[in-house]
N, C-alpha and C positions, 0 to 999 in steps of 0.2 A: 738443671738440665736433665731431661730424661729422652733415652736413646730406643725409637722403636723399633721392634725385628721387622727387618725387609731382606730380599734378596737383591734389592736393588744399590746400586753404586759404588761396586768394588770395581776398582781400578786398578789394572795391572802394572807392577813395580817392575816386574823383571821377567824373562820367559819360566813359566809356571806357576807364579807367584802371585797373588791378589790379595791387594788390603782394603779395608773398610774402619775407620775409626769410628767408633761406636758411641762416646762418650768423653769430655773432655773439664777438666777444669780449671782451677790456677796454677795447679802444683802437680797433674799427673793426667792423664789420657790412657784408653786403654781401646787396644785397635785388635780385630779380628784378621788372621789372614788365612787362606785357600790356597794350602800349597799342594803342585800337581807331583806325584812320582817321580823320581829323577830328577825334579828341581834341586839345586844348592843356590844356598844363600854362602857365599867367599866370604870368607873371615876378613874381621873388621871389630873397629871398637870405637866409640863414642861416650860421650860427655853423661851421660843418662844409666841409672840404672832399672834393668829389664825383670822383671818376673813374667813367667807365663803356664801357658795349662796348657795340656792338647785335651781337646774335644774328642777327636776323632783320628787316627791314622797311626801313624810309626814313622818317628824323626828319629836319627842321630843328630845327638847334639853333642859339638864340640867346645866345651870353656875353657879357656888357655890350655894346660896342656893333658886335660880327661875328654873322655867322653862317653858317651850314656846311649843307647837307646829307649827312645822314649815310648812311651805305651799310652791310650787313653786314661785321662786320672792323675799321670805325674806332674810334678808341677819343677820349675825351676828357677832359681833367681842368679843374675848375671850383674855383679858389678862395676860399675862405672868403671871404663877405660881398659876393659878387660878384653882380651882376643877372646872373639869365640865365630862359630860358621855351624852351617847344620848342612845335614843330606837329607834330600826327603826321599822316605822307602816307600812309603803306603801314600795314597792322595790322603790328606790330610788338612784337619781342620784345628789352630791354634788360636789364643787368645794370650796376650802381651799387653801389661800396664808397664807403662815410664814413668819415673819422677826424674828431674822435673819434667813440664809436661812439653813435650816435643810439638817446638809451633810447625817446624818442616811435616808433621801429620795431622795438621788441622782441614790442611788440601786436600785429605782422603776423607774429611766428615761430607755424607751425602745427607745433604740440609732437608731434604723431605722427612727423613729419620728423626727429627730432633724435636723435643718441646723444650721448650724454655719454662 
């Protein structure tokens, strides 16, 4: 599967918040989201473990009980069943792989984007 750049088919999660899963396999998926200023994502924890990059902007991110602010270039890894929550400071542009691969974000692949 190969995932082409579009601007098109991010669908909003939450007020601020837009995802687009960009690529997906048997064991991992990796999804882009668009997060506005003063969005928070509320802490929370799942079955999946998360690494991610920011592109672009400045998050605070929360992993159980540190937290970081993040800069374009850092990257982070969040394990499985782990509390964590972010603030978004800047609009900001990240990028998150899951294993295994989260079928609940298959609904965010916009299938114009895809070859097989």
């Amino acid at each position: 599967m190969f995932g082409i750049k579009s601007g098109n088919g991010y669908i909003d999660m939450t007020e601020g918040i837009k995802i687009k899963t960009l690529c997906s396999g048997d064991h991992t998926n990796m999804s882009e989201f668009i997060l506005k200023k003063g969005a928070v994502i509320p802490e929370h924890t799942h079955p999946y473990e998360q690494t991610g990059y920011l592109v672009k902007g400045k998050i605070r991110l929360f992993i159980d009980s540190i937290y970081r602010d993040i800069n374009p270039g850092d990257s982070w890894n969040i394990k499985k069943e782990i509390k964590h929550k972010a603030e978004i400071i800047e609009d900001s542009v990240a990028l998150e792989v899951f294993s295994p691969m989260r079928e609940d974000y298959l609904k965010y692949i916009f299938e114009n984007d895809i070859i097989l």
